[in-house]
C-alpha positions in Angstrom: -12.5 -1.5 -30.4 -9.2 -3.1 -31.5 -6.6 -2.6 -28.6 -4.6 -0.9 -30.8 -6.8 2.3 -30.9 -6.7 1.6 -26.8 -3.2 2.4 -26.6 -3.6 5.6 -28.6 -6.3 6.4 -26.4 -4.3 6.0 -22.8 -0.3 6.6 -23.9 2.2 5.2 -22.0 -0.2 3.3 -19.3 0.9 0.0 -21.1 3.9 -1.1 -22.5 5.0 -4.5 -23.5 2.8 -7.2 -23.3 4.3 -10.3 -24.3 1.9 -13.3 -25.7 -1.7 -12.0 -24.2 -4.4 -14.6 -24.8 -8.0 -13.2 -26.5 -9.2 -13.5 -22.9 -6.6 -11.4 -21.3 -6.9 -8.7 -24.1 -10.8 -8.4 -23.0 -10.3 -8.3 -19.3 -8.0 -5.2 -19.8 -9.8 -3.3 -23.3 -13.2 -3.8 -20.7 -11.3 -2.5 -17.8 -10.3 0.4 -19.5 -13.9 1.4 -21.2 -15.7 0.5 -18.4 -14.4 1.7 -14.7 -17.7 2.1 -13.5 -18.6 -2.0 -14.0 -19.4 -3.6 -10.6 -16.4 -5.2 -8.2 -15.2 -8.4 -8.9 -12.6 -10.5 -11.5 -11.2 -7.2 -13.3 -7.9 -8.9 -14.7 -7.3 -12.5 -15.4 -3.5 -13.1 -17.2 -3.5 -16.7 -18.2 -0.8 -18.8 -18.3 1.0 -18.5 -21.1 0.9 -15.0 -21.1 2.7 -12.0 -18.6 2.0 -7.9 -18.3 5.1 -6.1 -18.1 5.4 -2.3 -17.1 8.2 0.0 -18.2 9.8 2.6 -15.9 8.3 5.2 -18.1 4.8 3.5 -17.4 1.7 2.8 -15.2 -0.8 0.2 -15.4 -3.7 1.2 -13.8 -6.5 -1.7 -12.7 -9.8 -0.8 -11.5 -8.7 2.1 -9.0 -5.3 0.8 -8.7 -2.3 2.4 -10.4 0.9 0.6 -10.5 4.2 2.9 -11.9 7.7 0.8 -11.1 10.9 2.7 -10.9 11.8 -0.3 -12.6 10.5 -2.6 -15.7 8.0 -4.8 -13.7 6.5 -8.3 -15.2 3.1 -9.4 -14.3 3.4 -13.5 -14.9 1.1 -15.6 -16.0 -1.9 -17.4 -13.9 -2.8 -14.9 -11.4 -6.2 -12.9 -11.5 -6.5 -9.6 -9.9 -10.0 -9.1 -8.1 -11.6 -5.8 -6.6 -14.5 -6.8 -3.5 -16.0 -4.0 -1.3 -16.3 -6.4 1.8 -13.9 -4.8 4.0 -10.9 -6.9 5.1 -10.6 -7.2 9.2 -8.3 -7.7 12.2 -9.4 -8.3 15.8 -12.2 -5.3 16.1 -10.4 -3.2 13.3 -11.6 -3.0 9.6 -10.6 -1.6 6.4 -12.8 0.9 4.0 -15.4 -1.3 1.7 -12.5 -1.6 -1.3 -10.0 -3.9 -1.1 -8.0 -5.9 -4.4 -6.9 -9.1 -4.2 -4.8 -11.2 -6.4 -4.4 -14.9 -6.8 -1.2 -15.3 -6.6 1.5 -12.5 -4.4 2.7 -9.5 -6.4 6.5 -9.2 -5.2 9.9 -7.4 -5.5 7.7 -4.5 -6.6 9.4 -1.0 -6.1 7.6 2.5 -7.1 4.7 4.0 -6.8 1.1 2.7 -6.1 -1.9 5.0 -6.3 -4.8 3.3 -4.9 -8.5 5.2 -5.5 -11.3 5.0 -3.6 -15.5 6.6 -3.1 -16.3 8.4 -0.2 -19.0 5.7 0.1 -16.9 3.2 0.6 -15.0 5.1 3.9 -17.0 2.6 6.2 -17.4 5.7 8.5 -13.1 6.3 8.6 -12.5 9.9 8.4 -10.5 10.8 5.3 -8.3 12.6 6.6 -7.0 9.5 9.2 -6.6 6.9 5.7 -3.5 5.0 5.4 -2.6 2.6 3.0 -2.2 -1.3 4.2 -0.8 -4.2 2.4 -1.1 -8.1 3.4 2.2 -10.1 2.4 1.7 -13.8 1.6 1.6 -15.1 5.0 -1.2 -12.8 6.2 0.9 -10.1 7.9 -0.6 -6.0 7.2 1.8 -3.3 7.1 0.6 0.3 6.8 2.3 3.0 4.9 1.6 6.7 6.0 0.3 7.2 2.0 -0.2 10.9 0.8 -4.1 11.8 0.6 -5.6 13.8 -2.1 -9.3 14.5 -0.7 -9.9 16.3 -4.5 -9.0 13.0 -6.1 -9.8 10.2 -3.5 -6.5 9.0 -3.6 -3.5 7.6 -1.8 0.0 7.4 -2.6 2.8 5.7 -1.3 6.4 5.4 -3.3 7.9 2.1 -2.5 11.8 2.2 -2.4 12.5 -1.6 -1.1 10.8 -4.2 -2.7 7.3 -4.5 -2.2 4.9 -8.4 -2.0 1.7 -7.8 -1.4 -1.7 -10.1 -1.9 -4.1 -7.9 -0.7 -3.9 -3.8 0.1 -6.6 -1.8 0.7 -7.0 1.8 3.0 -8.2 1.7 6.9 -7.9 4.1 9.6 -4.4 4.9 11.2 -6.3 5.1 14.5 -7.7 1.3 13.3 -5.1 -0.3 11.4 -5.1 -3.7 10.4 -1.1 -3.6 11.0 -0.1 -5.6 14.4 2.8 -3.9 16.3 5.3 -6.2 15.5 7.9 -7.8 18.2 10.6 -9.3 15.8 12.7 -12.5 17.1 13.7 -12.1 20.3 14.5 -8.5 20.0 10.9 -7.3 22.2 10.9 -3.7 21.2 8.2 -1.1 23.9 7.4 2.0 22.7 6.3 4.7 25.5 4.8 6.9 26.8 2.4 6.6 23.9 0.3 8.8 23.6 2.8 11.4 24.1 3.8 15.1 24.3 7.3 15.4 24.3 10.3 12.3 24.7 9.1 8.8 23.3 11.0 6.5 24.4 12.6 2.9 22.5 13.4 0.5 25.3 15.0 -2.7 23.2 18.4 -5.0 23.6 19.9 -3.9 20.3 20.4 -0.5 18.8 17.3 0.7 16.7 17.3 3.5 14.0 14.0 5.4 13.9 12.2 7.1 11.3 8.7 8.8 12.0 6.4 9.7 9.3 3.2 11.9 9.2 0.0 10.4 7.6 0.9 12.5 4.5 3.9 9.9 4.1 6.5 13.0 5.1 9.9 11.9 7.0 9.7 14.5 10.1 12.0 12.5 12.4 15.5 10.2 11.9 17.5 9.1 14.7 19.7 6.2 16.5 18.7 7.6 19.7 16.3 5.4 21.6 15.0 8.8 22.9 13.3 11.4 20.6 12.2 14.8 21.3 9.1 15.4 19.4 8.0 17.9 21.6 8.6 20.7 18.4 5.6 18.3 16.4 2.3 19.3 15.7 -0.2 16.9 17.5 -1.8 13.9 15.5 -0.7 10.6 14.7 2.6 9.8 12.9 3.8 5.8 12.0 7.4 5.1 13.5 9.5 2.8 11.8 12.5 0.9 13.5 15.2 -1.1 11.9 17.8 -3.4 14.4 21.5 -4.2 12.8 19.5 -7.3 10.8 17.2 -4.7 9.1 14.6 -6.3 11.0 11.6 -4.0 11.0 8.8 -2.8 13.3 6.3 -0.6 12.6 4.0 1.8 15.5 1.1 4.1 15.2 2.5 7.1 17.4 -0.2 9.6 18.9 1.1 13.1 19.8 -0.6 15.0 21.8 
């Protein structure tokens, strides 16, 4: 199948695509035609060649759908792979999909849709899944994605720029994601688990924002005590920022 009859096949999933080589024009035409194939290499852009995505676009890669806000460039020499050995962190461990690339994806900002089976849930309930994505240096960060059971989705809109090398789905109650004590600025969360007032004991002023695990903002303050007395119980993801926009991230249980 020429790629040209691909295009008219999948409108406005790919957009420009400067100088592909013969072998990055297979990689993507097989990709396409053949979801089902087994994990592995499923993208390889060589190097004197690039992807770029529109703002009107999405490229979607083996369960993963990437649509920038903005025109987004893919360069050269990075592959993009797809393994179901779940990635780990002390006794925690993701679902059996995770994608990997070569090289760090960064400065990304829009929306990822990332697909999964229900065989590949590594016993996480589907309800608890939350997104997670490992910068260049190794460090996980979840995002409280939106889940569609119907689809086996999650999504998660990215409004600051995003790197990533790795990102895959694991349990909120499990996460990958290490509470994070930035500089010298220790930050204690308590009580947690909690029923009512949670509690930010740090040295610098902190502005809070608590999401539920379908990636909705139920709580925004500077106070470094919130009332979340008035919130269903479950488990939320609390983001703090400090005057340097240094950010921490806590899984929050209410009770």
């Amino acid at each position: 199948m020429p790629i040209s009859v691909l295009y008219q096949l999948i409108p406005n999933k790919l957009t420009t695509i400067p100088k592909f080589s013969t072998k990055t024009k297979f990689y993507i035409l097989l990709f396409y035609c053949l979801p089902f194939l087994a994990f592995g290499q499923i993208l390889t852009i060589t190097d004197d060649s690039s992807i770029s995505i529109s703002e009107t676009s999405s490229l979607s890669v083996g369960g993963l759908d990437l649509a920038p806000d903005l025109a987004y460039t893919i360069d050269g020499s990075n592959d993009i792979f797809r393994s179901s050995t779940p990635a780990t962190f002390n006794s925690n461990s993701s679902i059996d999909r995770v994608f990997n690339t070569s090289f760090a994806l960064n400065n990304f900002i829009g929306t990822i849709t990332f697909q999964y089976l229900e065989t590949e849930l590594n016993g996480t309930p589907e309800a608890d899944l939350i997104l997670e994505t490992e910068n260049d240096e190794g460090i996980w960060t979840s995002h409280p994605a939106a889940i569609n059971e119907s689809d086996n989705t999650l999504t998660y809109t990215f409004d600051t720029p995003l790197e990533f090398k790795r990102i895959t789905a694991s349990s909120v109650n499990s996460s990958l994601t290490i509470e994070q004590v930035v500089g010298i600025d220790a930050i204690k969360i308590y009580p947690n688990p909690t029923t009512d007032i949670l509690y930010i004991v740090s040295n610098s002023p902190q502005r809070s924002v608590l999401f539920n695990v379908n990636n909705q903002k139920v709580l925004e303050s500077s106070s470094k005590r919130l009332n979340v007395s008035g919130l269903p119980s479950g488990v939320y993801i609390l983001y703090t920022t400090n005057n340097q926009n240094q950010l921490s991230t806590f899984k929050i249980i209410k009770k």
